[in-house]
N, C-alpha and C positions, 0 to 999 in steps of 0.2 A: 382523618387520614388525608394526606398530603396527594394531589395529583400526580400522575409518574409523566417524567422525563424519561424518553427513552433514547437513549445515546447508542448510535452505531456507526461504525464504519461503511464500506464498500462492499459490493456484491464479491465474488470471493477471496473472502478474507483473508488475509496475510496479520503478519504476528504484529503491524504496525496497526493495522486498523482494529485486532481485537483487543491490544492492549492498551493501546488509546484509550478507546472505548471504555475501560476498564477504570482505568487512573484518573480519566476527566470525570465520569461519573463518579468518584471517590472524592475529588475534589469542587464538586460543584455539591454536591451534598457537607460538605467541610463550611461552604462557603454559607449554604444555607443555612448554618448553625452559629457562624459568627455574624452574621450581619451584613456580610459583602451582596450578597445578592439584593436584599433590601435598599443597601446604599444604590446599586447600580439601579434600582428599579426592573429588576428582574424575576420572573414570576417565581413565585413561592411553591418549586416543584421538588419531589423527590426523584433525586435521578437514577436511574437502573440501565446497565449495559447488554447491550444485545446484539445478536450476529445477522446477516442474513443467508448463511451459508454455513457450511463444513469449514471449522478452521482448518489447515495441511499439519501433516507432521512434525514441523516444526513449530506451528505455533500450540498445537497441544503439550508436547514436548514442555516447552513454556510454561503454561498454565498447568501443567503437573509441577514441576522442579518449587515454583513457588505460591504452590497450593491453592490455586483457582478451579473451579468448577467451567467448564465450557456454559457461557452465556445462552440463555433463552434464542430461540431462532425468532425474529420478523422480520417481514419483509412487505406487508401493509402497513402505507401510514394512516390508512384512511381517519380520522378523527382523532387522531392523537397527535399530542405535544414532544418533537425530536430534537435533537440535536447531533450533529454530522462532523462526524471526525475522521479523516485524510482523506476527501476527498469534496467536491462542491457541483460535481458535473450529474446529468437528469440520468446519463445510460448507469450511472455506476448507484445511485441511490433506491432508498426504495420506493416501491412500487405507492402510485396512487399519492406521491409526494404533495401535490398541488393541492390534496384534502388532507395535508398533515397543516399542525401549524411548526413553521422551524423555528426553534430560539435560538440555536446556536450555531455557527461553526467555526470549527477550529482545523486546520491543514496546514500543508507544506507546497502544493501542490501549483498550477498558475488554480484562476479563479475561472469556476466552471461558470453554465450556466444555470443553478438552482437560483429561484427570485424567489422574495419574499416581500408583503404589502409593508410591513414595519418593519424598522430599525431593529437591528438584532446583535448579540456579540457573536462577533468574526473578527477573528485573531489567523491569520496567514503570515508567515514566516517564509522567505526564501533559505531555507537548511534542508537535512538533509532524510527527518524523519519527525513527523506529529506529535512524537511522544517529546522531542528537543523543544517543540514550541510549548506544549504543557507544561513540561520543568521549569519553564519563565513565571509561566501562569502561576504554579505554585509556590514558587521563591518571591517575586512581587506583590503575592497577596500574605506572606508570610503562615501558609501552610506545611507542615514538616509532610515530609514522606515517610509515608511506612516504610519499611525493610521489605516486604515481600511485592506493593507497589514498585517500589524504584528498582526490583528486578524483574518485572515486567516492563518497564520505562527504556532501561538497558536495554534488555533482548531486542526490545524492535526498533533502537536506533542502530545495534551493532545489525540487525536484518538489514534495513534498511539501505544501509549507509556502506552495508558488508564489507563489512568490522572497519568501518574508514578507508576504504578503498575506494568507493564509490566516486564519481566527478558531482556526487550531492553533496558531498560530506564539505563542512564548513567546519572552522574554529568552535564555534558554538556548539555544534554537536560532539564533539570531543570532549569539550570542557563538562556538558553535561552528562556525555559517558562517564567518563571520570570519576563524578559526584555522584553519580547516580551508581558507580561498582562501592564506593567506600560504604556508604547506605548498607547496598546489598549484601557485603561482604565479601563480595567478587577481588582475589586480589591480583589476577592473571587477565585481564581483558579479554586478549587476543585469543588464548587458550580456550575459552568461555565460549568467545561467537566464534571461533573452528566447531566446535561443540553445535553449537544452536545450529548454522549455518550446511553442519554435515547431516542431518536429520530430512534435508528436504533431497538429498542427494541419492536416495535410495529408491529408485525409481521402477526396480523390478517386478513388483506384484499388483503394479499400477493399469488402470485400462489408460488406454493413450489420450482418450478425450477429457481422460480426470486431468493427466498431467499437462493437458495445453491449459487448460480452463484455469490450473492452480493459481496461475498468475496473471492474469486475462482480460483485457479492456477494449472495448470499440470504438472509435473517433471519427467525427466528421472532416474529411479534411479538403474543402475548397467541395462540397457537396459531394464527395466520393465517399464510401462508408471504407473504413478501412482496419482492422484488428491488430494487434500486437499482443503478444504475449511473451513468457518471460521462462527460463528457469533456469535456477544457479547450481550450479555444482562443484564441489572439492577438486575435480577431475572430468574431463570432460569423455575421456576411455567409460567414463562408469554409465554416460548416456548412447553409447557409438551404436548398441545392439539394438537400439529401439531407433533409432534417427530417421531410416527411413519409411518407419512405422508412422514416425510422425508427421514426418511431410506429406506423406499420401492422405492422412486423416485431416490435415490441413487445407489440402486440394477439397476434401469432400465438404468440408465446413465451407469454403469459399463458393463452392456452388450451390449447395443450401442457405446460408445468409445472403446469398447477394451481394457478396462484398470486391471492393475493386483490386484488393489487393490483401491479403494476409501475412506478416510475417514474426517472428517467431523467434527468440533470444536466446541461443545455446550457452551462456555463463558462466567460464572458467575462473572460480573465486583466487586461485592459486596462481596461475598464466596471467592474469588480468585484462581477460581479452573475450569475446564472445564471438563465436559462430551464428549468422543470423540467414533463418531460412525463410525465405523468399517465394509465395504463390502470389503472382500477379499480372493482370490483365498490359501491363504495359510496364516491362524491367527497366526500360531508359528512366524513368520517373526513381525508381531505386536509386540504380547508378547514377543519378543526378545528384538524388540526396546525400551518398557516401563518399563520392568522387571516386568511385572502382567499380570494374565489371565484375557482374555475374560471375562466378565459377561453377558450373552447371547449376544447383539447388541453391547454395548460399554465397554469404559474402564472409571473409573475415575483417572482424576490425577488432584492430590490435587497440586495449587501453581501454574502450568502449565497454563501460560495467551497467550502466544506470540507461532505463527505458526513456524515464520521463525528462535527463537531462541531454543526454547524446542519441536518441535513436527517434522521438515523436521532435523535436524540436527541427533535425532536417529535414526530415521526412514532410513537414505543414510545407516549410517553405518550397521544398520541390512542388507539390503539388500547385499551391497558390502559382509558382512562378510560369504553369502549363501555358 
């Protein structure tokens, strides 16, 4: 019996990191059965996908529609053999990473800082979702997709890239939507991720710490520790009752972490615009990075859909520029 690969995403998971996870591991086992891995001189593992979290309602949603079981939980690598799908940074992997050994990654993301003593495959794409950069992977080595795979493939570029709205979203991930709905039998795109995209939008029986953490990352930025999180909605009326629910639990995280600044992505998928709330130890440093003031708790910025392409990319450069 074959040594296991274990292939995961990010600490908590969204529907790109689980179904990544999901379709690489389907094809690196593909690969293991024709020969590609051998030609690459790549270790002779079986791959298996795993979570280190609670997927959200939408990516189960997901893994219901085209019959997947929710992936085993880890979040020890301690002695075992990984592989890291959307993501490459030490706060988002898991735990005890530097006694795993990594073989792989694969992302959309810039490049973190996870090291590794050997050469490994790392496949990064600037697109718009992990699973566009896998569709390469498996049209170049001449793997077909399953039907139930490339609608998992789907869901998390239309997440992702929310449904092509996104300022990530590139030609290529279109193109791979595209290919990736005739597979699945998808023949309304749009209708489809309204669908996906309205499941994480129901946020009333939720505890407030669930729905900041759903989408949630921490950054160094110029040696300030600093948080962002995310969450999107059909309508931003349907998060209004909880908002200052959330800000105040926001405050409380910022004084228990230590953090210099927290803020927090209110995500009109429909408006194309996001409300972004704001706890931090110095607002000029925001209003640097957005070019607007304060309006008591947050800022709006109109057009602004995507964390990692409009909201951390000004946010570094303010800081650095202190």
């Amino acid at each position: 019996m074959a040594e296991v690969l274990y292939v995961v995403g990010h600490k908590n998971p969204d529907t790109d990191s689980v179904c990544s996870a999901i379709a690489f591991a389907y094809l690196w086992n593909e690969w293991r059965k024709s020969g590609v891995l051998a030609k690459m001189k790549m270790p002779d593992l079986e791959a298996k996908p795993v979570v280190q979290g609670e997927p959200n309602a939408e990516t189960k949603f997901v893994l219901e529609k085209f019959g997947f079981p929710i992936p085993e939980k880890m979040t020890d690598g301690a002695g075992k053999k990984v592989a890291l799908v959307d993501h490459s940074d030490v706060t988002q992997t898991i735990d005890n990473y530097s006694q795993a050994e990594i073989v792989a990654v694969v992302d959309h993301h810039k490049i973190g800082d996870v090291t590794t003593p050997n050469p490994i495959c790392f496949v990064n794409f600037p697109v718009g979702c992990s699973a566009t950069v896998i569709k390469y992977l498996y049209d170049t080595t001449g793997v077909a997709i399953p039907k139930e795979i490339a609608g998992l493939m789907l869901s998390a570029i239309l997440s992702d890239t929310v449904i092509f709205k996104s300022a990530t979203t590139t030609p290529m991930d279109k193109e791979a939507g595209e290919a990736l709905a005739k597979i699945a039998g998808i023949e309304d795109i749009t209708k489809f991720g309204i669908e996906v995209k309205s499941k994480l939008s129901d946020i009333s029986g939720m505890a407030v710490r669930d729905i900041i953490m759903r989408d949630y990352k921490d950054y160094n930025m110029s040696g300030k520790k600093v948080g962002a999180g995310q969450i999107e909605v059909i309508d931003l009326s349907l998060i209004e009752p909880r908002k200052e629910e959330i800000y105040q639990e926001l405050v409380k995280m910022k004084q228990e972490g230590g953090y210099h600044s927290i803020v927090f992505m209110l995500t009109d998928i429909m408006k194309e615009g996001t409300e972004l709330l704001v706890v931090t130890d110095e607002p000029a440093i925001i209003e640097k990075a957005f070019g607007k003031k304060l309006e008591g708790k947050s800022i709006w910025l109109d057009g602004v859909m995507s964390r990692k392409k409009q909201v951390i990319p000004p946010l570094e450069k303010a800081f650095a520029g202190q």
